[in-house]
Backbone as numpy.savetxt, mean C-alpha at the origin, in Angstrom:
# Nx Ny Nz CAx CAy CAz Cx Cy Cz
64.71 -6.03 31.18 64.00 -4.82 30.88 63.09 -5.02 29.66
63.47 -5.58 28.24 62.89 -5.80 27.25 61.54 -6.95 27.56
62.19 -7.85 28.91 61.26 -9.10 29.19 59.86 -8.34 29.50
60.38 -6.90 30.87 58.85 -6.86 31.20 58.48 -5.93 30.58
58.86 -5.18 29.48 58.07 -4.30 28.44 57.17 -4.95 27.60
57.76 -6.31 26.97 56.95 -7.68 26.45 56.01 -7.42 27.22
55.92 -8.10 28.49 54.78 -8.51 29.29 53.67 -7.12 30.00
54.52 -5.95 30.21 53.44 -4.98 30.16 52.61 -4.77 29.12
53.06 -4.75 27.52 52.27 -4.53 26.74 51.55 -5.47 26.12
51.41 -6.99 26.41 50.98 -8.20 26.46 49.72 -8.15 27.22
49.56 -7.73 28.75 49.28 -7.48 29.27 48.02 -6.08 29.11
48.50 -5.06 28.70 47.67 -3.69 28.23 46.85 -4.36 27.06
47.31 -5.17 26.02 46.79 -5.57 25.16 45.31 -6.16 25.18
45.47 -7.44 26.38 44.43 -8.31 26.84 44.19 -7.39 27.09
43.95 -6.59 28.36 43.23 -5.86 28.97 42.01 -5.02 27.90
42.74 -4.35 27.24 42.11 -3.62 25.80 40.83 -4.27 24.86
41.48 -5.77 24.67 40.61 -6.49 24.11 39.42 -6.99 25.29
39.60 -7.05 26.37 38.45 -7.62 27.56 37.22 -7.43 27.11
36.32 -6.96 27.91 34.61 -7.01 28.14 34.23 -5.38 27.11
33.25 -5.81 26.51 32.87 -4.75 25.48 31.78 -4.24 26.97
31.44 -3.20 27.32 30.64 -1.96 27.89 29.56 -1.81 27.00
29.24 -1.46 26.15 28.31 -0.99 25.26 27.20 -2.20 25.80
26.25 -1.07 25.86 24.81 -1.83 25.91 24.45 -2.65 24.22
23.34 -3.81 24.95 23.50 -4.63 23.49 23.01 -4.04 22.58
22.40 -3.85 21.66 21.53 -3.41 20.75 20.53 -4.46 20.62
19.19 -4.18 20.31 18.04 -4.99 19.79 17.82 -5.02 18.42
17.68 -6.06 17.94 17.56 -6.44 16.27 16.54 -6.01 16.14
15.60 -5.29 15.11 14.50 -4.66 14.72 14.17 -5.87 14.23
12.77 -6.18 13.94 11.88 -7.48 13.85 11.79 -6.76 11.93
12.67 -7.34 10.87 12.13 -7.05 9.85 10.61 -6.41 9.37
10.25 -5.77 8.57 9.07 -5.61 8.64 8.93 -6.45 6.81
7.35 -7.38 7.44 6.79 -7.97 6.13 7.62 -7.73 4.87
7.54 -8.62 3.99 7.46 -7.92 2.36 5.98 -7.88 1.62
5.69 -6.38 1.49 4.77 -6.29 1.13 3.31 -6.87 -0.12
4.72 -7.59 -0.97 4.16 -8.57 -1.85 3.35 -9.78 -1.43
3.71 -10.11 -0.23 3.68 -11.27 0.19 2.60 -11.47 1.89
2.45 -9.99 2.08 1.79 -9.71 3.40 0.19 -9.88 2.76
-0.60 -10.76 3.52 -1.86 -10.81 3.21 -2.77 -9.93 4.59
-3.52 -9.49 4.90 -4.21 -8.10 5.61 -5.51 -8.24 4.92
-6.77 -8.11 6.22 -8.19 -7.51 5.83 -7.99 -5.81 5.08
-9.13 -5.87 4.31 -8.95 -4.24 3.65 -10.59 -3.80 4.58
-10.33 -2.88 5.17 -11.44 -2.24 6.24 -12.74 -1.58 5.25
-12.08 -1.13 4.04 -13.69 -0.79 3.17 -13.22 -1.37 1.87
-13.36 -2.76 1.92 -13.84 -3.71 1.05 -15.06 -3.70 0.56
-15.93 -3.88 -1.00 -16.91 -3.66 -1.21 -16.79 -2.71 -2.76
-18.56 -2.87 -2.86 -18.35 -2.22 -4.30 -18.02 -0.75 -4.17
-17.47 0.23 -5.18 -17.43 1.56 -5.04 -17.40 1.91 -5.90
-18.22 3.20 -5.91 -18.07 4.21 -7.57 -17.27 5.25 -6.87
-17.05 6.00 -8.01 -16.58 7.36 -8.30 -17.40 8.58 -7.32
-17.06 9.53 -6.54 -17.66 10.52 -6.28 -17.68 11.44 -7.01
-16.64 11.24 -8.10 -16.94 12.38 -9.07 -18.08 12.42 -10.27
-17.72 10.92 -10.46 -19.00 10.35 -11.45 -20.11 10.77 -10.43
-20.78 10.25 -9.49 -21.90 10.49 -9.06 -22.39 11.88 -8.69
-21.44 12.82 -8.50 -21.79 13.88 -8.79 -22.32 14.70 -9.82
-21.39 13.83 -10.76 -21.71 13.92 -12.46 -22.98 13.74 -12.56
-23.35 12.85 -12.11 -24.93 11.93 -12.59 -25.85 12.95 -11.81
-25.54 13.77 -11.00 -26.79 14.52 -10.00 -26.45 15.84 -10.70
-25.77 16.00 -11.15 -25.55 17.43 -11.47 -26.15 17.31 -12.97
-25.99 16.58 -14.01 -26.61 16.72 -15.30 -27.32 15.15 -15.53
-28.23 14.96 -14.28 -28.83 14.09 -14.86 -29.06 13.19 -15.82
-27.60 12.91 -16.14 -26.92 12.01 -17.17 -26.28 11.12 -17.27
-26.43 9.72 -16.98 -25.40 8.70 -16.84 -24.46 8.68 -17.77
-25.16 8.80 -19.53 -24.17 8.83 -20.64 -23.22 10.07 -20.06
-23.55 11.06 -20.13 -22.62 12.34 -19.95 -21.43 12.62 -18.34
-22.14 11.51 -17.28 -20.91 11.73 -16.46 -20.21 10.64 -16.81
-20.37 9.66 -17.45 -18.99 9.01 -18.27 -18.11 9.37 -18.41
-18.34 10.64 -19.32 -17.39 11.60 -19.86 -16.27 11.97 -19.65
-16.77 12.52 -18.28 -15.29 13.23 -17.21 -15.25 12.35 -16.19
-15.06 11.06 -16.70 -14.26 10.01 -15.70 -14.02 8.77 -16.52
-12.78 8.22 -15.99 -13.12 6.66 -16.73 -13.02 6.05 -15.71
-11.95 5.88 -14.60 -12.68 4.77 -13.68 -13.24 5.25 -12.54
-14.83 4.31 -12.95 -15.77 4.74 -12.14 -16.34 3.84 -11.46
-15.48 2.79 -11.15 -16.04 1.84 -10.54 -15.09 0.80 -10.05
-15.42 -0.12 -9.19 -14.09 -0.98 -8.45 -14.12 -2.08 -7.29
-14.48 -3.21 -7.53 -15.02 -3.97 -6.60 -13.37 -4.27 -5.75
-13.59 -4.14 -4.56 -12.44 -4.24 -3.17 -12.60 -5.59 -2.53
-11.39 -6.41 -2.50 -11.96 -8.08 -2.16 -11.42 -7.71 -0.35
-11.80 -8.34 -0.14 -11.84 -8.42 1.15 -10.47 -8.41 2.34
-9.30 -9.05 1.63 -7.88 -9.02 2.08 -6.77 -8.70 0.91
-6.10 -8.31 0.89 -5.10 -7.97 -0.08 -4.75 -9.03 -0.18
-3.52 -8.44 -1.65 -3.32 -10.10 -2.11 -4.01 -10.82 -3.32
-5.04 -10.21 -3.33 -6.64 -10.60 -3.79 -6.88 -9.88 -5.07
-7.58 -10.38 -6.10 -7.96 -9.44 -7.49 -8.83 -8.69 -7.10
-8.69 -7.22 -7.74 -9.58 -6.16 -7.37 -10.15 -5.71 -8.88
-11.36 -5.82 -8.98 -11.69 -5.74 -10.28 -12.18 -4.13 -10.12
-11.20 -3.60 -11.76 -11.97 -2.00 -11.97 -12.77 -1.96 -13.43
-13.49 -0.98 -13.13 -14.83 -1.06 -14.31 -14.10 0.69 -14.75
-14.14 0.57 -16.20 -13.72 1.56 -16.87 -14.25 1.96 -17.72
-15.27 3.40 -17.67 -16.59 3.58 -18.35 -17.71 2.93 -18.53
-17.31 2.20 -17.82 -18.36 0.73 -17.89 -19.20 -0.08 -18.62
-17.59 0.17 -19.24 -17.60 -1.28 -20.36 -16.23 -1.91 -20.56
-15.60 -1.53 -19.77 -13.89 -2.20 -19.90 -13.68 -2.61 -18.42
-13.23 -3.80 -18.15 -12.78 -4.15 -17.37 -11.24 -4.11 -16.76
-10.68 -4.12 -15.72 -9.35 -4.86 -15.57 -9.66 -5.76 -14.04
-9.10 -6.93 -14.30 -9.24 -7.92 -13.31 -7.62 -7.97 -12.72
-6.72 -7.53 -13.27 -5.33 -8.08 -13.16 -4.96 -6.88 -12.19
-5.37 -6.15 -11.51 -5.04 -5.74 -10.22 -5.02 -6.06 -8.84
-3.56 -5.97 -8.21 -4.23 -7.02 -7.03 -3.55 -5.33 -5.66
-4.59 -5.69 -4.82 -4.53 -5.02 -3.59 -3.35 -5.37 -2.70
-2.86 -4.56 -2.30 -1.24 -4.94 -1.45 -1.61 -3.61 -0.35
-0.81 -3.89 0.44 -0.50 -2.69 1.71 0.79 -2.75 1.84
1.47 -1.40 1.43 2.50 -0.80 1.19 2.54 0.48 2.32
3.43 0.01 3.43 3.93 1.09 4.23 2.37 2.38 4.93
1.32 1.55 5.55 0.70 2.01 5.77 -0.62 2.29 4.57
-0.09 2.28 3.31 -0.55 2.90 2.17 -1.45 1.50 1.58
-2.87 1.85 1.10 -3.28 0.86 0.48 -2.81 0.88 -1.67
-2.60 -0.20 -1.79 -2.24 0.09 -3.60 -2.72 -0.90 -4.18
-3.16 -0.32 -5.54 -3.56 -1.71 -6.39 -2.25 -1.86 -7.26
-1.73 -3.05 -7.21 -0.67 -3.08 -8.54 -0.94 -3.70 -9.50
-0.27 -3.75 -10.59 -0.69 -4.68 -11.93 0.41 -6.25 -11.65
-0.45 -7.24 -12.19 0.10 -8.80 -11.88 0.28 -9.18 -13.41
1.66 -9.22 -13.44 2.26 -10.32 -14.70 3.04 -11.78 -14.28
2.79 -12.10 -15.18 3.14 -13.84 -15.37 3.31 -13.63 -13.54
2.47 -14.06 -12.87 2.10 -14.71 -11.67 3.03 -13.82 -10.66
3.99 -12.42 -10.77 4.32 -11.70 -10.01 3.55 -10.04 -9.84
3.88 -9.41 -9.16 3.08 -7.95 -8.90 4.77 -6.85 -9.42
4.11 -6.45 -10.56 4.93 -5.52 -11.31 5.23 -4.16 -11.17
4.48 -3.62 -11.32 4.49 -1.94 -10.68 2.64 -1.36 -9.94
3.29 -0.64 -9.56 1.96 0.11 -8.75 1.15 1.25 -9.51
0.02 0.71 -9.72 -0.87 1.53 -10.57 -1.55 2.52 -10.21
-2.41 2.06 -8.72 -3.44 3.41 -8.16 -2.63 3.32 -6.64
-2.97 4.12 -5.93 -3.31 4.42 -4.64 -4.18 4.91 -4.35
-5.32 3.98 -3.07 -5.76 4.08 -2.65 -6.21 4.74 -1.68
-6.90 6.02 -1.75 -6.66 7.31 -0.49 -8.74 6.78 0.38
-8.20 7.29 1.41 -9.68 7.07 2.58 -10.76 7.77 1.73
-11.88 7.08 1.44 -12.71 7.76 0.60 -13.54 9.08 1.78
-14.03 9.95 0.88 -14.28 11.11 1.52 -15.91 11.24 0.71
-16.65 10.54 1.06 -18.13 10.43 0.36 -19.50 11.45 1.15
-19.43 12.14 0.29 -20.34 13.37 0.87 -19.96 14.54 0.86
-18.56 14.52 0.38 -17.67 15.59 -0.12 -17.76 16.02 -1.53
-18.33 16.40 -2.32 -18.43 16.57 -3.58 -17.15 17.86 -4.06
-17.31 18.42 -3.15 -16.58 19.43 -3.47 -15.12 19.57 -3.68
-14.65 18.23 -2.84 -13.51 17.60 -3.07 -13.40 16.93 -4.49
-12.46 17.66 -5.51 -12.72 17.07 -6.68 -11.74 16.38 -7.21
-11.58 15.17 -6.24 -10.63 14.46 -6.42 -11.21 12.78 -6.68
-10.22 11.68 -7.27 -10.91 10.58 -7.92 -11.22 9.91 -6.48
-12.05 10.28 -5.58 -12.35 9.96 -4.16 -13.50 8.62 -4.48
-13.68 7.61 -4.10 -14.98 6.82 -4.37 -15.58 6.50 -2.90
-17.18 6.57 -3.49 -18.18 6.24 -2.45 -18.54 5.08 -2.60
-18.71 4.18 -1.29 -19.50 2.92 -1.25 -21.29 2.89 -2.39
-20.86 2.26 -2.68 -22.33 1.44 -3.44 -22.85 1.15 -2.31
-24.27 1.48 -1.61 -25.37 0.92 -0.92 -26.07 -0.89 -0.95
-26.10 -1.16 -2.52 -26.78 -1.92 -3.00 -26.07 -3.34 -2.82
């Protein structure tokens, strides 16, 4: 009696442990690290300020739309990854920003001793012809 209680529950046991049912799951394909993801930037190129240039049409003043802006300017390299130089009143530079794509999001971050440290601007779709939008929006340079 004890023999085939052994062997029934020996038995229930295997059985228990057998074939898993569950459908497999699919491993999600990591996504990039963004430090390290290089990407074309779609409006690469020089750009000012729409607020500055509004500035400049509205009081016909280059000195005076200075004023109510400092960065007014920002050359976009072509793929992230890449130094993005900003012009600040335009006469200060920073070169030590580099362009990354973060979760859909374009960003410039600041680069120390040869790593990307924290995130400085974000980059929103410029809206040029919008003045009324009075936000730090920049328009392509023509020239």
């Amino acid at each position: 009696m004890i023999r085939s209680i052994c062997v029934i529950v020996t038995m229930l046991s295997l059985v228990a442990c057998g074939t898993d049912n569950k459908p497999t799951q699919q491993s999600a394909t990591p996504a990039p690290d963004f430090k390290t993801y290089s990407a074309p930037i779609p409006f690469s190129g020089s750009w000012i300020s729409a607020i500055y240039l509004k500035d400049i049409t509205d009081a016909q003043s280059p000195r005076k739309a200075q004023e109510s802006i400092e960065e007014c300017y920002i050359q976009l390299p072509s793929n992230t990854l890449t130094p993005a130089t900003m012009i600040i009143n335009f006469h200060e530079g920073l070169s030590d920003l580099v362009t990354v794509i973060n979760n859909g999001s374009y960003q410039l971050w600041e680069k120390q001793n040869d790593s990307l440290s924290r995130a400085v601007y974000t980059i929103e779709a410029p809206l040029c012809g919008q003045p009324e939008n009075r936000r730090q929006d920049l328009c392509q340079d023509s020239s």
